[in-house]
PDB file with SEQRES, HELIX, SHEET and CRYST1 records, atoms N, CA, C and O in Angstrom:
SEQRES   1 A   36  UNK UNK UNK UNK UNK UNK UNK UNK UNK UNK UNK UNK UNK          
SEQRES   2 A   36  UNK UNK UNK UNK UNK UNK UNK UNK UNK UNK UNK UNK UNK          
SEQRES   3 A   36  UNK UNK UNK UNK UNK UNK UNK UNK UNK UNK                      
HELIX    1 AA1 UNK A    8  UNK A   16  1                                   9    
CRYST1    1.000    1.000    1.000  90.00  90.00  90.00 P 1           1          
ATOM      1  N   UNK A   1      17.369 -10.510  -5.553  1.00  0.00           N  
ATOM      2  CA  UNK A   1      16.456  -9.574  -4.917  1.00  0.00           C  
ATOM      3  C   UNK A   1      15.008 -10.007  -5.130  1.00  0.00           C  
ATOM      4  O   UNK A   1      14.228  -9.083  -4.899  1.00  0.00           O  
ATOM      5  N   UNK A   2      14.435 -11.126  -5.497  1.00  0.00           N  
ATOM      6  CA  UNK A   2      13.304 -11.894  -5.547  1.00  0.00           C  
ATOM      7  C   UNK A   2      12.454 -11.799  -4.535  1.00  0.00           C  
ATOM      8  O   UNK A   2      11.258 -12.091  -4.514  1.00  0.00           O  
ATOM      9  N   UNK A   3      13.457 -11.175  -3.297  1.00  0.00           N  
ATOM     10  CA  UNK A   3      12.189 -11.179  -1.757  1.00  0.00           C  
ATOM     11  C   UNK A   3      11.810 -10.083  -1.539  1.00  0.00           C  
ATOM     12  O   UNK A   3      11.162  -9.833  -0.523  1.00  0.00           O  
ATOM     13  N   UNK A   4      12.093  -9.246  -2.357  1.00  0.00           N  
ATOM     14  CA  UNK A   4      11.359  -7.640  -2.664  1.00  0.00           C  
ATOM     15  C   UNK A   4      10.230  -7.842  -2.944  1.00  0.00           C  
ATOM     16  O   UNK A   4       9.982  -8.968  -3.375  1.00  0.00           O  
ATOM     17  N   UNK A   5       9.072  -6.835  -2.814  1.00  0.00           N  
ATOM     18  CA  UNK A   5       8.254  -6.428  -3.530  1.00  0.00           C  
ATOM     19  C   UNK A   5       7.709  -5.099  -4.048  1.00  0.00           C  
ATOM     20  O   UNK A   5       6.907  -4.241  -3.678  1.00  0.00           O  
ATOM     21  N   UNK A   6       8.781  -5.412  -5.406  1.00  0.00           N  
ATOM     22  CA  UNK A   6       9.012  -4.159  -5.707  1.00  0.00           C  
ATOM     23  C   UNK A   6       9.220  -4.317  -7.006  1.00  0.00           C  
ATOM     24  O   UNK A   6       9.320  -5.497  -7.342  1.00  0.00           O  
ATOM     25  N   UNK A   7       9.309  -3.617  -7.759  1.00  0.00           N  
ATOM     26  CA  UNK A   7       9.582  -3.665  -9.353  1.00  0.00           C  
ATOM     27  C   UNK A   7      10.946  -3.202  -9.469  1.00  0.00           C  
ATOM     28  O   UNK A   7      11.533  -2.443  -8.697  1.00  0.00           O  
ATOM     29  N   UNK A   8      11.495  -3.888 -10.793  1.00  0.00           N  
ATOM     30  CA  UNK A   8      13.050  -3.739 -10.954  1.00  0.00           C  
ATOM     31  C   UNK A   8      14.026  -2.481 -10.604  1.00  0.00           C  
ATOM     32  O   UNK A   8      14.983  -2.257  -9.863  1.00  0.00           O  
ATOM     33  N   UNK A   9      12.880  -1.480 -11.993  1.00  0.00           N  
ATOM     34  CA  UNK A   9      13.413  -0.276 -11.510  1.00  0.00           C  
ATOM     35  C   UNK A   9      13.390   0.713 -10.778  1.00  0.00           C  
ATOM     36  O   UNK A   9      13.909   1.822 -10.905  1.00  0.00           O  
ATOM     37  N   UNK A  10      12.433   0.041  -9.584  1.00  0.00           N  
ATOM     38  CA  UNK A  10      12.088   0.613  -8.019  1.00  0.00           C  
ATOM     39  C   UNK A  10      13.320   0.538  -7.424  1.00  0.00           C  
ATOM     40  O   UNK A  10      13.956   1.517  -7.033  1.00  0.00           O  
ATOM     41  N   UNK A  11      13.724  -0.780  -7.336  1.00  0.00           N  
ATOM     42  CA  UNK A  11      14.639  -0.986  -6.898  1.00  0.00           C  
ATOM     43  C   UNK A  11      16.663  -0.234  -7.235  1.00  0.00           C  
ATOM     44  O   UNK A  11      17.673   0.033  -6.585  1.00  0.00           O  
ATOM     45  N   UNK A  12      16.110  -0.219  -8.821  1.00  0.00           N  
ATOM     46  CA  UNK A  12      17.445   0.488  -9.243  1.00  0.00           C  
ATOM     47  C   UNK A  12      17.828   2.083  -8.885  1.00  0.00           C  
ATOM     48  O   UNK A  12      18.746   2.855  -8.610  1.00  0.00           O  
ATOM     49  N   UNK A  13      16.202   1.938  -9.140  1.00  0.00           N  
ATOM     50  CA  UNK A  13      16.356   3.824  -8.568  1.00  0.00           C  
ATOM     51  C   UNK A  13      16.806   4.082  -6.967  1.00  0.00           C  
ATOM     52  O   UNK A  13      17.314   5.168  -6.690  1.00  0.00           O  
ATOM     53  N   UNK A  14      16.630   3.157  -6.008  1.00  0.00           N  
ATOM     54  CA  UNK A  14      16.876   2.976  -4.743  1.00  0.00           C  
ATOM     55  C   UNK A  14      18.033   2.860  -4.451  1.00  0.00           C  
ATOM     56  O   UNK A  14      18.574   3.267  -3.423  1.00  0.00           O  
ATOM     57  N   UNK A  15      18.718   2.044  -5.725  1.00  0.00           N  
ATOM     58  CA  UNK A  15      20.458   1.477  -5.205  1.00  0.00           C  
ATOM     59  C   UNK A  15      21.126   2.677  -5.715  1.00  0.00           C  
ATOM     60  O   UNK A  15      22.138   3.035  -5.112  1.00  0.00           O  
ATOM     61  N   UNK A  16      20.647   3.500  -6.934  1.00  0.00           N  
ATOM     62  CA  UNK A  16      21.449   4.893  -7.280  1.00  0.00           C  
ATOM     63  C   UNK A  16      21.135   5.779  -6.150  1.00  0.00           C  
ATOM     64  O   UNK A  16      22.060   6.478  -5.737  1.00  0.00           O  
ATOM     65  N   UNK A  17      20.249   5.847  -5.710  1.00  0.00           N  
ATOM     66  CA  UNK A  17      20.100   6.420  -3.934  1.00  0.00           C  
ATOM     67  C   UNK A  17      20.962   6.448  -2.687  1.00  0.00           C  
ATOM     68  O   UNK A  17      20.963   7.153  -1.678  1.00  0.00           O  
ATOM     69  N   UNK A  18      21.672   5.461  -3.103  1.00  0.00           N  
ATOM     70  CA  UNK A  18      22.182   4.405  -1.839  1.00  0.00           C  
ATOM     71  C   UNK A  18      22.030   3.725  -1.049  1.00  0.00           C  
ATOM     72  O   UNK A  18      22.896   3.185  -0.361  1.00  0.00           O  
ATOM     73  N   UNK A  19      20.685   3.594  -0.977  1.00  0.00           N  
ATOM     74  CA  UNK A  19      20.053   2.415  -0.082  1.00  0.00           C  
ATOM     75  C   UNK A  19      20.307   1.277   0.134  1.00  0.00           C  
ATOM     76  O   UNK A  19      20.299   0.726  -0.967  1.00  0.00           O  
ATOM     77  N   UNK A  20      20.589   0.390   1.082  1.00  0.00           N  
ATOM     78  CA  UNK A  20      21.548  -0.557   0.757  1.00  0.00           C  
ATOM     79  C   UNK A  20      19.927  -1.556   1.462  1.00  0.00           C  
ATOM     80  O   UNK A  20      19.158  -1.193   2.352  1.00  0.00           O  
ATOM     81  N   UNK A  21      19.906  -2.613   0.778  1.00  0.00           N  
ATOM     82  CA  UNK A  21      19.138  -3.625   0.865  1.00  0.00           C  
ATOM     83  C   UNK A  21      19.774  -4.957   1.088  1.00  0.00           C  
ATOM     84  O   UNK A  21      20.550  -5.608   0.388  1.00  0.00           O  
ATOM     85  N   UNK A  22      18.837  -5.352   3.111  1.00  0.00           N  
ATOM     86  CA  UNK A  22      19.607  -6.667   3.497  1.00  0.00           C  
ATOM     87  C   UNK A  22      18.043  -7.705   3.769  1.00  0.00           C  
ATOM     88  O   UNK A  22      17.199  -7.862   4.651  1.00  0.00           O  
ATOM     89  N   UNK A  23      18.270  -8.086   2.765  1.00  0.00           N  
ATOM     90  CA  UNK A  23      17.215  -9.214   2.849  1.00  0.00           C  
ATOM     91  C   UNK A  23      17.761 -10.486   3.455  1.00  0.00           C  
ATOM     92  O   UNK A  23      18.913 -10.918   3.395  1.00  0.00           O  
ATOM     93  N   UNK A  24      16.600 -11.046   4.108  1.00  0.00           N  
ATOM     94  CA  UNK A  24      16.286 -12.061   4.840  1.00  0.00           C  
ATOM     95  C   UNK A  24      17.171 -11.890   6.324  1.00  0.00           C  
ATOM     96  O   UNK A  24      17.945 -12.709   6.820  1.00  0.00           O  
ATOM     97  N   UNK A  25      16.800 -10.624   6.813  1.00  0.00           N  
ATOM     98  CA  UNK A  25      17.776 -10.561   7.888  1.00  0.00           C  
ATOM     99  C   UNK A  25      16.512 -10.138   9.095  1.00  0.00           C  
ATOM    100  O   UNK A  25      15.402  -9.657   8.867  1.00  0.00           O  
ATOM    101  N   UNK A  26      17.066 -10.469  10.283  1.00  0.00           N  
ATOM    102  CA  UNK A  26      15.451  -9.688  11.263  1.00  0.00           C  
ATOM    103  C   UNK A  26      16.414  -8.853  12.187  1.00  0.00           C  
ATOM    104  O   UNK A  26      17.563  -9.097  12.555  1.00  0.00           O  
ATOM    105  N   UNK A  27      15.480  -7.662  12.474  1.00  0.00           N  
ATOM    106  CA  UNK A  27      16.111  -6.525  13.135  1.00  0.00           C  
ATOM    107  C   UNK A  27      16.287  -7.418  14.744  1.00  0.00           C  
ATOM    108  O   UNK A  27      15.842  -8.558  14.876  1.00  0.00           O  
ATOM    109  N   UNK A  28      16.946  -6.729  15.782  1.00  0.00           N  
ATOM    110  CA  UNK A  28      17.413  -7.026  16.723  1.00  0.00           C  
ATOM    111  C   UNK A  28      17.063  -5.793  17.521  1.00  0.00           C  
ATOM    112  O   UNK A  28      17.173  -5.828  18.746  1.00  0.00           O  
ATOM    113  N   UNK A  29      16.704  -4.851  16.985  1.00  0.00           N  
ATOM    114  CA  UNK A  29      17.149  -3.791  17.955  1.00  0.00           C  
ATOM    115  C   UNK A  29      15.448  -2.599  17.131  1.00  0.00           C  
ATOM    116  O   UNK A  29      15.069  -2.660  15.961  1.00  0.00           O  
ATOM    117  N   UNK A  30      15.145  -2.157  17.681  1.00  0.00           N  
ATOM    118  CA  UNK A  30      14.649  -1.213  16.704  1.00  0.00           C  
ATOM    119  C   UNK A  30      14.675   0.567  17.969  1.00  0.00           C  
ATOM    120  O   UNK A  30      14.357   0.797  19.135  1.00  0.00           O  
ATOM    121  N   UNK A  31      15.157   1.256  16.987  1.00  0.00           N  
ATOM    122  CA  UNK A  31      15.579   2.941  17.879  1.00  0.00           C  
ATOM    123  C   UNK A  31      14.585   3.563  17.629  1.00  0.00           C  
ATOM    124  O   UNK A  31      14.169   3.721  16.481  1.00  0.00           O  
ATOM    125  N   UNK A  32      13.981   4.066  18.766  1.00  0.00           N  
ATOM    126  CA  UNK A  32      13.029   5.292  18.277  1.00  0.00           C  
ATOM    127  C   UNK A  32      13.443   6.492  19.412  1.00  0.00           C  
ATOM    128  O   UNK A  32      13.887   6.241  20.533  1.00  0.00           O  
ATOM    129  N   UNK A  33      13.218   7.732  18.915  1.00  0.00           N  
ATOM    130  CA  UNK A  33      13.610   8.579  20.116  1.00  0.00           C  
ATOM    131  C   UNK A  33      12.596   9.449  20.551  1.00  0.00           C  
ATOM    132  O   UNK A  33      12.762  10.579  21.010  1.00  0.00           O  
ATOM    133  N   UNK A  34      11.121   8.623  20.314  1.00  0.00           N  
ATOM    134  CA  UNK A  34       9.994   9.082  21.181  1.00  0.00           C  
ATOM    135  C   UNK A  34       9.001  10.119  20.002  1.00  0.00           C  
ATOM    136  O   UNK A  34       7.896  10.582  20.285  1.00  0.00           O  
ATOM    137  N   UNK A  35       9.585  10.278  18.919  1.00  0.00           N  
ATOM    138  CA  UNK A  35       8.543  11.253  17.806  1.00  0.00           C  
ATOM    139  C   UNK A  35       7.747  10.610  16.946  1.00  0.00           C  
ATOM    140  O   UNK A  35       6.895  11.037  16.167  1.00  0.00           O  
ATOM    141  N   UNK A  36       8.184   9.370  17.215  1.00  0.00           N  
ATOM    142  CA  UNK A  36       7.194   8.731  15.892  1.00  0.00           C  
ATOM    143  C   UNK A  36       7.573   8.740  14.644  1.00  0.00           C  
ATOM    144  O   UNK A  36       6.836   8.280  13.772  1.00  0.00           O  
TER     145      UNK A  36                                                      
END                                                                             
């Protein structure tokens, strides 16, 4: 997780969250449904 910038336990607190982190990937698609 080196391509974060973020501190360790930023990050730990995020994964007990469930946040799932996909680095080095580029979006394809991005959804918005007009609110901002």
């Amino acid at each position: 997780m080196e391509e974060l910038p973020a501190r360790k336990e930023e990050v730990e607190h995020a994964e007990e969250e469930q946040i799932i982190f996909r680095t080095l990937c580029n979006p394809i698609e991005i959804l918005d449904d007009g609110t901002g």
